[in-house]
C-alpha angles and dihedrals in degrees: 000000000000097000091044088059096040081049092055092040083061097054108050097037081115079073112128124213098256116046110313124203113232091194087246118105121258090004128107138162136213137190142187126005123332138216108276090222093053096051090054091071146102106295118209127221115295167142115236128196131189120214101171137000114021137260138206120201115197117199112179103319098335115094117179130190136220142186135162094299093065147029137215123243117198109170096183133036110281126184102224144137127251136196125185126194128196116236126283092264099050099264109139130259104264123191147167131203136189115196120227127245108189089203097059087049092048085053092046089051083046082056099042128084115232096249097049097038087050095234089137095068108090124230130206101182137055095221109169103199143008150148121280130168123246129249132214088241097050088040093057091047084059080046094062103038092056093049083066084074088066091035104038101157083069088050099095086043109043096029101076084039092058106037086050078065096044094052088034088064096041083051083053087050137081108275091031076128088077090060102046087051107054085051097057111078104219101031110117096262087046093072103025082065086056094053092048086056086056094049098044089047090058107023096135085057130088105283101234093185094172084057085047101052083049088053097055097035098255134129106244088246083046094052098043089047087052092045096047096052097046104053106012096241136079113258088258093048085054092053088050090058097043083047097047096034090053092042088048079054100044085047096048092047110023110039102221125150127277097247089036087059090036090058103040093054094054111275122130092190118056087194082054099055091036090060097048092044089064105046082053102046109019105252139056103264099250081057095044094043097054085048091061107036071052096048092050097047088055090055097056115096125258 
């Protein structure tokens, strides 16, 4: 399996340090250290895996960490903040990511027999992301998919093909479930996913969360018991993070004011929102703001 990662370290070195296209659909690569306000954000669904440094993703209270010898599985969006380090001798984080499409799952499952897709292992909880270890099987379908960079006419032939493997293996693995899941309409992640689109669409709105269990048929305990367990936080905690992670975003590139950001994301008190930015990043927004304007001025170059 060495060889298979120094081989995938290879190809994707052209990785910048933001999201990088690969030219292959769903996949995308990233390298070196990244802007601390662009890993605090909504993460799609995804399988990430780590080529090189290491990475820790915290959602709510749960914080999980990842190196070379695993990879991290979301299967629906989560607000959460992220931090990568390069190795203990200088070399760059180096990732990979696959973003997930819940219709080519449900027609691999279609494809797949119970017992090699996994779908005859229960589960009791509607957990949304997590740490696995990767396998050599699951390592040389990453293998082939990046080779498609240096061979892209095969790419619309020989990518579906590969990313149905790569899947195929995640289904085989521990939290397949996620996956499964996300792919079968009314399981509980299912709609809970649902519920999270509709939340995302209107975070800066009032939360009704009684109107929202309704949406997704769910009893409103049901519904806080399901939410809870997929993505570690209430459903209005959820709306705060979306609200404070996209005003951390509006303050660091756009240069508004701090009770111009705090009103368009949904707050009605600018002392209110002060006051929870800083419990969630450390500092009061007019602070953090000028830290990162800082921060950015010190990466251009000279």
């Amino acid at each position: 399996m060495d060889n298979a990662l120094q081989e995938l370290r290879r190809l994707a070195a052209n990785a910048e340090n933001r999201r990088t296209e690969t030219g292959i659909p769903r996949v995308a690569m990233v390298q070196g250290e990244i802007p601390e306000h662009a890993l605090a954000a909504v993460y799609e669904p995804m399988i990430n895996l780590i080529l090189q440094g290491s990475k820790s993703m915290t959602v709510g209270e749960k914080t999980l960490h990842y190196d070379p010898a695993t990879y991290f599985i979301m299967s629906v969006d989560l607000p959460a903040v992220g931090a990568v380090h390069p190795t203990p001798t200088g070399e760059p984080y180096l990732a990979v990511s696959l973003t997930l499409d819940a219709d080519i799952i449900s027609t691999l499952l279609c494809d797949t027999t119970d017992e090699a897709s996994g779908r005859g292992v229960p589960s009791s909880q509607t957990e949304a992301f997590n740490v696995a270890a990767v396998t050599p099987e699951l390592m040389d379908a990453w293998v082939r998919m990046l080779r498609l960079m240096e061979q892209r006419s095969d790419i619309p032939a020989l990518a579906p093909v590969y990313e149905r493997e790569i899947l195929y293996r995640v289904l085989q693995g521990p939290h397949g479930c996620m996956l499964r899941q996300l792919a079968t309409p009314d399981s509980a992640l299912a709609r809970i996913s649902s519920a999270i689109q509709r939340i995302r669409h209107d975070f800066s709105k009032p939360l009704r969360v009684a109107s929202l269990a309704r949406q997704v048929a769910m009893s409103e305990s049901a519904f806080h018991r399901h939410f809870k367990a997929a993505t570690a936080l209430s459903p209005l905690q959820y709306q705060k993070q979306l609200r404070l992670l996209r005003a951390r975003q509006m303050l660091a590139t756009h240069g508004k004011g701090v009770t111009t950001t705090a009103m368009e994301v949904g707050y009605e008190s600018p002392t209110q929102f002060s006051r929870e930015y800083a419990r969630a990043f450390g500092l009061p927004p007019s602070q953090d703001m000028a830290r990162m304007l800082a921060s950015r001025r010190m990466q251009l170059p000279e």
